[in-house]
C-alpha positions as CSV (number, residue, x, y, z in Angstrom):
1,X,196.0,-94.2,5.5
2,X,192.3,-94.9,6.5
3,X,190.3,-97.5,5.6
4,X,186.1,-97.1,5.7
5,X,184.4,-100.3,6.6
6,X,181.0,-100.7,5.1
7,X,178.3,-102.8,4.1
8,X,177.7,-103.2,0.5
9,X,174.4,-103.3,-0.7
10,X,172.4,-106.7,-1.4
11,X,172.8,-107.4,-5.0
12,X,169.7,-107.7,-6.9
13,X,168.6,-111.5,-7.0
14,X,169.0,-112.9,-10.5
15,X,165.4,-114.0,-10.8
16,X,163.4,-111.2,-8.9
17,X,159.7,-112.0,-8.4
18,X,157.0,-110.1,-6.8
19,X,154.6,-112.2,-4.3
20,X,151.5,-110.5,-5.2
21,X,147.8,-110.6,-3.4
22,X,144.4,-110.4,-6.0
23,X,141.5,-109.4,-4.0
24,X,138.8,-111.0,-6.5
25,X,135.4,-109.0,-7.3
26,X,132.1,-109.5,-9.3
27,X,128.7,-109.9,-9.1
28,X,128.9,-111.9,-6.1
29,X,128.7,-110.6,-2.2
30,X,132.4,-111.1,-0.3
31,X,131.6,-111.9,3.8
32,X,134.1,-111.3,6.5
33,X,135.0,-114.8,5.9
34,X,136.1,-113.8,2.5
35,X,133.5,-116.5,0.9
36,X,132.0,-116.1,-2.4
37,X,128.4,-116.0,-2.5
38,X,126.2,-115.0,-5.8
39,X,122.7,-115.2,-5.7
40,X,123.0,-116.8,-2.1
41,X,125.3,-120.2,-3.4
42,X,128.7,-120.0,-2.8
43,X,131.7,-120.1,-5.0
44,X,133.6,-123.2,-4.9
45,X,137.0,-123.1,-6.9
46,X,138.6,-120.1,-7.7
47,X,141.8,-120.3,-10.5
48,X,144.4,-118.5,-12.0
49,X,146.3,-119.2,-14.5
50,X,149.6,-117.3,-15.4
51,X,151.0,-116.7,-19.2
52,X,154.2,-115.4,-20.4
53,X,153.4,-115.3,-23.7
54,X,151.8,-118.3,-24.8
55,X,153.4,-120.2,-22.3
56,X,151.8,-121.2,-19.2
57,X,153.9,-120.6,-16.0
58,X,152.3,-121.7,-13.5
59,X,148.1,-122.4,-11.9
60,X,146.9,-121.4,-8.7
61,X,143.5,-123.3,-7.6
62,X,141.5,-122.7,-5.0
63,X,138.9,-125.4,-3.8
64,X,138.3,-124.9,-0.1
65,X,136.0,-122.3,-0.1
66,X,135.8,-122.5,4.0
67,X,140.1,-121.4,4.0
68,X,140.4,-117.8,4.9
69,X,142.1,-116.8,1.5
70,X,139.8,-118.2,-0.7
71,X,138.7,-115.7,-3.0
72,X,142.1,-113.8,-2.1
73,X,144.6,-116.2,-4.0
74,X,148.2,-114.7,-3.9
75,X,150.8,-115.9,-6.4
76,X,154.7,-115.1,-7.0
77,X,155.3,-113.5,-10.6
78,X,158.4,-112.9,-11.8
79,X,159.7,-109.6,-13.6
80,X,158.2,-109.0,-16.9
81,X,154.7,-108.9,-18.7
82,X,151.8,-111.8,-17.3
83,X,148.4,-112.1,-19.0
84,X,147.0,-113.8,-16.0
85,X,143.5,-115.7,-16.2
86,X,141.1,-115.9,-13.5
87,X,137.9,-118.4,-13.0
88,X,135.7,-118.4,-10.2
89,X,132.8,-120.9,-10.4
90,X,130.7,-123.4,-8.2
91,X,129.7,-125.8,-11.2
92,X,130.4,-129.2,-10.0
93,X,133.3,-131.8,-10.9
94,X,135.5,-129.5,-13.1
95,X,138.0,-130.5,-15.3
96,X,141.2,-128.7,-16.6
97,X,142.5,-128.8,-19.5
98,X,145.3,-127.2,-20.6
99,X,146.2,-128.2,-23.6
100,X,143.3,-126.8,-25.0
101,X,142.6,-123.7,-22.3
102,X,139.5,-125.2,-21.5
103,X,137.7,-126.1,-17.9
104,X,134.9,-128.4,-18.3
105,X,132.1,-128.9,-15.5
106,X,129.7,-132.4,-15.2
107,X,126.9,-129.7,-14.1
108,X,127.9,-126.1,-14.9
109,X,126.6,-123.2,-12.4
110,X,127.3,-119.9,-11.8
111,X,130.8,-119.2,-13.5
112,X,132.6,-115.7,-13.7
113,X,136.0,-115.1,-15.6
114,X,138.3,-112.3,-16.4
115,X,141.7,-111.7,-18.5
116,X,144.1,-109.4,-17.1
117,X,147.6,-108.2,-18.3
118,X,150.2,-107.5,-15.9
119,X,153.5,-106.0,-15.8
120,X,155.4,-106.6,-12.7
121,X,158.6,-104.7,-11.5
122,X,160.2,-103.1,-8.6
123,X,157.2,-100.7,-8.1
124,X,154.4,-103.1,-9.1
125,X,151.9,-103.1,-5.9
126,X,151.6,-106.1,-4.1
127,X,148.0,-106.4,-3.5
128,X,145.6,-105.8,-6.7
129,X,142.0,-106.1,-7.0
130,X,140.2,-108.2,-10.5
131,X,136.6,-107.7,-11.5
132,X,135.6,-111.0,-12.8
133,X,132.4,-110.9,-15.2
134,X,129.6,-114.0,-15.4
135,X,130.4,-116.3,-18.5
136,X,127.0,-118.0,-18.0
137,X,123.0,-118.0,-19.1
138,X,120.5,-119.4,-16.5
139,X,117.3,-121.0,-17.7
140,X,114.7,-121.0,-15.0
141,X,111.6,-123.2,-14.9
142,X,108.6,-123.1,-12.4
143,X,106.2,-125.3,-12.1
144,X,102.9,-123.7,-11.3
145,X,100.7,-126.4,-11.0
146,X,101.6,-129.1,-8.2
147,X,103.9,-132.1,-8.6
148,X,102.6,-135.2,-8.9
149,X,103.0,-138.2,-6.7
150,X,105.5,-140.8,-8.0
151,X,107.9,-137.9,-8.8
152,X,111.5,-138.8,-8.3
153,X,112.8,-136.6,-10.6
154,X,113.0,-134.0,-13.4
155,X,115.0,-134.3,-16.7
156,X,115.8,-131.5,-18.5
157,X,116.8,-131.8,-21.9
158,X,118.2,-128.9,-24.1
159,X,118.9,-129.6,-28.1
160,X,122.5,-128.2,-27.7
161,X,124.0,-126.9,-24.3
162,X,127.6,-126.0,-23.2
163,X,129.6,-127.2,-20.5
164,X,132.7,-125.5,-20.3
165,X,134.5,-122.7,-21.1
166,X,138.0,-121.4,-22.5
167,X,139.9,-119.9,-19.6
168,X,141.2,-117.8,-21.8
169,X,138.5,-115.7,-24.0
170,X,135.1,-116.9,-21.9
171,X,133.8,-118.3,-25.1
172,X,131.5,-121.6,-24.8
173,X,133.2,-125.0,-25.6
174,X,131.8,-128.7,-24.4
175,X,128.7,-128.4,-26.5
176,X,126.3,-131.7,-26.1
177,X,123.0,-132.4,-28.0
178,X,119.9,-133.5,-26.7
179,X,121.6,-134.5,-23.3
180,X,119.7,-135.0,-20.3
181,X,120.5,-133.3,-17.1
182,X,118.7,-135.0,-14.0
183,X,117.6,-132.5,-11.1
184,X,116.3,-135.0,-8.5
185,X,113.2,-133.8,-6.4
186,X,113.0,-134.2,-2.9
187,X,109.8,-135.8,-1.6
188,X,108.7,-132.7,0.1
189,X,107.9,-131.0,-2.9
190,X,105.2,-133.7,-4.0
191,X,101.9,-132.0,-4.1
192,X,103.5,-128.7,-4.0
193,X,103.1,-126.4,-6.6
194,X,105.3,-123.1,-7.6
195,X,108.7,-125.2,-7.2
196,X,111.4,-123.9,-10.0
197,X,114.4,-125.9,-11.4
198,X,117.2,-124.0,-12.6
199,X,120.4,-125.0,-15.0
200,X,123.0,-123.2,-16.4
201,X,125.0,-123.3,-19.9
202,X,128.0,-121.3,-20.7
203,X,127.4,-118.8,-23.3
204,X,128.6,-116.2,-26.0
205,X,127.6,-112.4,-25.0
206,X,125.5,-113.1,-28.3
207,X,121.7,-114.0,-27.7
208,X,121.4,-117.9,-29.2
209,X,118.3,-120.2,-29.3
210,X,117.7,-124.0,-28.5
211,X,114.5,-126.1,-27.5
212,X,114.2,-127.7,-24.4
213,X,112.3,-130.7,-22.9
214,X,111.1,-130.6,-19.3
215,X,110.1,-134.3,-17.9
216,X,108.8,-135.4,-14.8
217,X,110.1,-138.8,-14.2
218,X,109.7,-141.6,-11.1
219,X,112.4,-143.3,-12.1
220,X,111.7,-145.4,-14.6
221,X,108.6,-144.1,-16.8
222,X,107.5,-140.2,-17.5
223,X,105.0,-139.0,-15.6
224,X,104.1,-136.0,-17.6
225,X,106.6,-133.5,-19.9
226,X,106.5,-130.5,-21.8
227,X,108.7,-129.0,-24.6
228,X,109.7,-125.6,-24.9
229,X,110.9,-124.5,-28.6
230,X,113.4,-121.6,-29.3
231,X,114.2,-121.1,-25.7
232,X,116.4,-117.4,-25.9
233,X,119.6,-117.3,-24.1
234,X,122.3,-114.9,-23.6
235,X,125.6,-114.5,-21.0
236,X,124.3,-112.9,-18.0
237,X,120.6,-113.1,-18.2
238,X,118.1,-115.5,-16.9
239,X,115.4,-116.8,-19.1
240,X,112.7,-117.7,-16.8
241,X,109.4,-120.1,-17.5
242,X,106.3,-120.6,-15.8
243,X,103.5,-122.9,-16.7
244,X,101.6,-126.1,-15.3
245,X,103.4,-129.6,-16.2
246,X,101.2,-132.3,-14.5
247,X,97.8,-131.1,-15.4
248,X,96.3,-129.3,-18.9
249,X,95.8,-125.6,-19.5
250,X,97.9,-122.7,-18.2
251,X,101.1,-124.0,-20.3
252,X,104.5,-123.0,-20.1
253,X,105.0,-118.9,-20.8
254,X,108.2,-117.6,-21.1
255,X,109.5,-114.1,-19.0
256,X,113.2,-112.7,-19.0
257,X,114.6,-111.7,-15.8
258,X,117.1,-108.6,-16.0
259,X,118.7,-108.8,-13.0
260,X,121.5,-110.2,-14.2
261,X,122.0,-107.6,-16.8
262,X,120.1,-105.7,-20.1
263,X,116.7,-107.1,-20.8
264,X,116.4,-108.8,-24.1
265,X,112.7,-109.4,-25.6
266,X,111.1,-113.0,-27.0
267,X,107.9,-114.4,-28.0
268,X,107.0,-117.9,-28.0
């Protein structure tokens, strides 16, 4: 009698996962350094988070956008269905939360998002590419006429903003009332004129309405301040202002800039 000696195949590992590779995507420019950059600012944190279910598995966050990954975050999923959720933003001092699916921001910026179901197996390719979409409205302000001296700094001060977002369905969460956000003004710009301050609230894709006080300050008194009722905003467009602030005539007139997407109409 003969005997054949053979190997026998590797059994399939009780837990299989697949380590898989997400190029990320949006309106943003990628540079061969694989940084982030919308609008010439750069991202700064970049997350996923992973679902089975309703259960969260695990997060991936990145928040060195200098690393030569970031914006390429790889993550290990095991066998089965994921809705995976992915955030990239450069709004400063985020918070997570998630209990509530929520990231909060102390000043939000540019912020893009996008929900993705995944089913991984044996055949599931290990590098993917995600097309994140901008969760935010930018309200632009320029100053026509020049800044006065004693300037230190400008508050703006919207009737309700947002400052975060659910990670899961991009709606707006965080609203504040009548709270001032401080832009401070460098001393070069004092006598200048044509400067522009910009801010940025989270949004619904539906067009909304607040008022908004502008306020030169130089520390301790106003200088000057002007108030801008039913200000238009909408997810992905910029509402831009022009209008002297320091001296009479010429006020404040309102333009929409559709770069960032469809062109809405308002009259104030």
């Amino acid at each position: 009698m003969l005997a054949a000696c053979g190997k026998d195949k590797d059994p399939e590992p009780a837990n299989p996962t697949k380590h898989i590779t997400f190029s990320c995507s949006g309106d943003w420019v990628q540079t061969p350094t694989k940084d982030l950059t919308a609008n010439g600012s750069s991202m700064t944190d970049v997350w996923i988070f992973d679902y089975v279910g309703n259960t969260l598995v695990q997060t991936v966050h990145q928040d060195d956008n200098t690393a030569s990954d970031f914006g390429v975050p790889a993550i290990d999923l095991a066998y089965g269905t994921h809705t995976l959720y992915f955030v990239a933003s450069r709004g400063l001092t985020p918070t997570v939360n998630t209990s509530s699916h929520s990231i909060t921001w102390a000043k939000p910026s540019d912020t893009f998002h996008k929900a993705l179901t995944l089913t991984v197996d044996a055949n599931t390719a290990s590098a993917q590419s995600v097309t994140l979409e901008r969760m935010v409205a930018k309200l632009k302000m320029t100053i026509n006429d020049a800044i006065a001296t004693g300037t230190t700094a400008f508050l703006v001060t919207p009737g309700v903003w947002y400052y975060g977002m659910d990670y899961t369905d991009g709606s707006p969460t965080a609203s504040a009332t009548n709270q001032a956000i401080t832009i401070n003004c460098p001393s070069n710009y004092v006598g200048q004129s044509g400067k522009f301050l910009s801010v940025f609230t989270f949004s619904s894709s539906a067009q909304w309405n607040t008022n908004v006080t502008l306020a030169a300050t130089d520390g301790t008194n106003t200088i000057s301040s002007v108030t801008l009722p039913n200000v238009p905003l909408q997810r992905n467009h910029s509402t831009d202002y022009s209008g002297n602030l320091f001296t009479s005539g010429g006020g404040f007139t309102l333009s929409l800039n559709d770069t960032w997407g469809d062109p809405f109409t308002g009259v104030w």
